[in-house]
C-alpha positions in Angstrom: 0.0 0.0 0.0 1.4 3.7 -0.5 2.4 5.8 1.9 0.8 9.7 2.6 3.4 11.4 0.8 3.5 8.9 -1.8 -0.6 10.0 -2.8 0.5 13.0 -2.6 3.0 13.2 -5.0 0.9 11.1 -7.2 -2.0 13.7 -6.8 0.5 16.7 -7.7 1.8 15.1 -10.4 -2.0 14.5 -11.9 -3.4 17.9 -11.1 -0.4 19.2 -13.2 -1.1 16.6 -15.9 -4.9 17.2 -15.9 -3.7 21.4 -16.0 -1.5 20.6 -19.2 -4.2 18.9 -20.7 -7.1 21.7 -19.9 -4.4 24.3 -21.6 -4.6 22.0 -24.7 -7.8 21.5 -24.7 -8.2 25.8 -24.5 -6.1 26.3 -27.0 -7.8 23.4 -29.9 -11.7 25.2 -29.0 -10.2 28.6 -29.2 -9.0 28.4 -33.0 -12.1 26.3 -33.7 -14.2 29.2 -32.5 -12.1 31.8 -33.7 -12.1 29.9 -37.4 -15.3 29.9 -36.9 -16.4 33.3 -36.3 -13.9 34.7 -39.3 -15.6 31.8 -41.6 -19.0 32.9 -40.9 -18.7 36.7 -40.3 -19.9 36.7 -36.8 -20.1 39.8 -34.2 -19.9 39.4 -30.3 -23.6 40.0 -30.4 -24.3 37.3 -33.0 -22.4 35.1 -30.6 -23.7 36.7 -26.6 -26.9 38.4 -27.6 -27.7 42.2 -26.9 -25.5 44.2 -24.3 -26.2 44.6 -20.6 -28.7 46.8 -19.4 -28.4 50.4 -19.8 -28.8 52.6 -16.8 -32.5 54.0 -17.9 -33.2 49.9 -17.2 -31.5 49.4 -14.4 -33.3 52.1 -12.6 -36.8 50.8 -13.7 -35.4 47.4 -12.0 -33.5 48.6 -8.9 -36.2 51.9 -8.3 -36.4 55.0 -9.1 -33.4 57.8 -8.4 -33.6 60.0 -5.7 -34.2 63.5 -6.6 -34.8 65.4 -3.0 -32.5 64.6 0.0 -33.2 66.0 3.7 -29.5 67.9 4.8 -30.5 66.9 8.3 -30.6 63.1 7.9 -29.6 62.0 4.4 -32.8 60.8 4.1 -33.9 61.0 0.0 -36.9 61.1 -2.1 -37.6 60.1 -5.6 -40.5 63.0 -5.5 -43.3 59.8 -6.6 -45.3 58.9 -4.5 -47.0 60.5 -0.7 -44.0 63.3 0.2 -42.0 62.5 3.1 -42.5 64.3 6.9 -39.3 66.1 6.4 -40.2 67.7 3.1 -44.2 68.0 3.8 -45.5 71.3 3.1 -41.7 72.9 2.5 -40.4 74.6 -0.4 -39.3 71.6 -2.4 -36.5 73.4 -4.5 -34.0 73.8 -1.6 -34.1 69.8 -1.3 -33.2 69.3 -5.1 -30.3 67.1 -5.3 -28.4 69.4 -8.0 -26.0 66.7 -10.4 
C-alpha cells in the first residue's frame, strides 16, 4: 500500500497533468471558434446576444433615483409617491439634489 506522501505526490503530479491537458484542450476550442467566427462573419452580439442593461433599465429594476435629500438626515426622495414628513409642506426646490 502507498504511503501519505507517496498519494501526494501522485495527486501533484495529476493535477499538473490534468492542467496541461485543460491548456490543450483551450487552445484546440479557441481556433475552432475563432475559425469559426472569421468563416462565418460573426459579431460578439451574433455570438452573446444584446448588451447589458443600460442605466435607464437598471433604474426601472432597482427603483427610481432620488431627486430630493433632507440635509439633516440624508434621508432621499424620488419626488413619486406621498411626500415625506421632512419635506411635507416645504419649499421643495432647496431639497433638489443638483447633479
Amino acid at each position: 500500500m502507498a504511503t501519505y506522501k507517496q498519494l501526494q505526490q501522485q495527486i501533484e503530479a495529476l493535477q499538473q497533468k490534468a492542467e496541461e491537458a485543460r491548456v490543450a484542450e483551450l487552445d484546440a476550442v479557441l481556433a475552432d471558434i475563432r475559425a469559426k467566427v472569421a468563416e462565418y462573419g460573426l459579431t460578439s452580439q451574433d455570438i452573446f446576444g444584446r448588451r447589458h442593461a443600460t442605466s435607464s433599465a437598471q433604474e426601472k429594476r432597482d427603483g427610481v433615483t432620488a431627486k430630493y435629500r433632507d440635509p439633516a438626515s440624508g434621508a432621499t426622495w424620488s419626488g413619486r409617491g406621498r411626500a415625506p414628513v421632512w419635506i411635507h409642506g416645504k419649499k421643495r426646490e432647496r431639497f433638489l439634489i443638483k447633479e
